[in-house]
N, C-alpha and C positions, 0 to 999 in steps of 0.2 A: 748434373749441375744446371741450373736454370738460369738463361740469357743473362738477369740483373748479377746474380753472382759472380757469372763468367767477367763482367763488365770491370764485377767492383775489385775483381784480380786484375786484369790487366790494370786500373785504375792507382790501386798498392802496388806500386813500383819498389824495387831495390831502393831506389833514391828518396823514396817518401819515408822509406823505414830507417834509412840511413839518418834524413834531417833529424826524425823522432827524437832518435836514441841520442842525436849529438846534443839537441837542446837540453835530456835530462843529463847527460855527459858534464854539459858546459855547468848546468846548477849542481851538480855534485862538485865537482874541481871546482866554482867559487865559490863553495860549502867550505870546503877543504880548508882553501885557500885563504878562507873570514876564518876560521878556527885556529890556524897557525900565527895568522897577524895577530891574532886576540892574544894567545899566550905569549909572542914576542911583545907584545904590548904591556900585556900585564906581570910576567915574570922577569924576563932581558931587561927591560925599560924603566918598569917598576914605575906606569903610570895607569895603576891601578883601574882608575875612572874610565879610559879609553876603551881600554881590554876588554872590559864588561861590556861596555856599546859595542862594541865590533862583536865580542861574544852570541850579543842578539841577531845579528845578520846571521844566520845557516840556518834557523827554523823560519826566516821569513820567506828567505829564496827558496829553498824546500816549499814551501807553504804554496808559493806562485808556482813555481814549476808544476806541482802537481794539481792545481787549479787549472791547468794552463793545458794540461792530462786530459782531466774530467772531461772540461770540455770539447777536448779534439773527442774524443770517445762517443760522448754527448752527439755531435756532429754526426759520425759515422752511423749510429744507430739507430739516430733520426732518420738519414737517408736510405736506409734500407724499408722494405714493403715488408710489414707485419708476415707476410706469410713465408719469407727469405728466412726472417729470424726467428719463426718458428720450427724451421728448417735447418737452418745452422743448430739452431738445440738440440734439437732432433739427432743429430750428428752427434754433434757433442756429447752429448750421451748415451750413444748407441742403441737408441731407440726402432731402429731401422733394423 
């Protein structure tokens, strides 16, 4: 394993994969959470017009969230050295 790698493990911490996962965590749960109020909106309530606007909110959080993805990804990829990531593939596919 070569120094920039060694680097960019200790750099992914537990705690960095922890935030990760909580921010697509929190946009699922107020995925959820738009979905449930929409049908207590539109069924319970029976104000039909609301329900349907609130129904739009979970494909736009979704939408963000995973933009939000891309780009951390985007980031990481960037700062690795072309020859790290040909080497991580390298791996990844068991070309070694």
């Amino acid at each position: 394993m070569s120094q920039t790698e060694q680097q960019m493990g200790m750099e992914e911490s537990p705690t960095m994969g922890a935030a990760q996962k909580s921010t697509t965590d929190l946009a699922i749960l107020a995925s959820a959470a738009s979905v449930l109020l929409s049908w207590h909106q539109f069924f319970l309530r029976g104000n039909r017009q609301r329900g349907l606007f609130i129904g739009l909110w979970p494909p736009t959080i979704l939408a963000f969230a995973s933009y939000f993805n891309q780009k951390r990804m985007e980031e990481r990829l960037n700062s690795l050295k072309p020859s790290s990531i040909i080497d991580s593939l390298d791996q990844m596919f068991g070309n070694r």
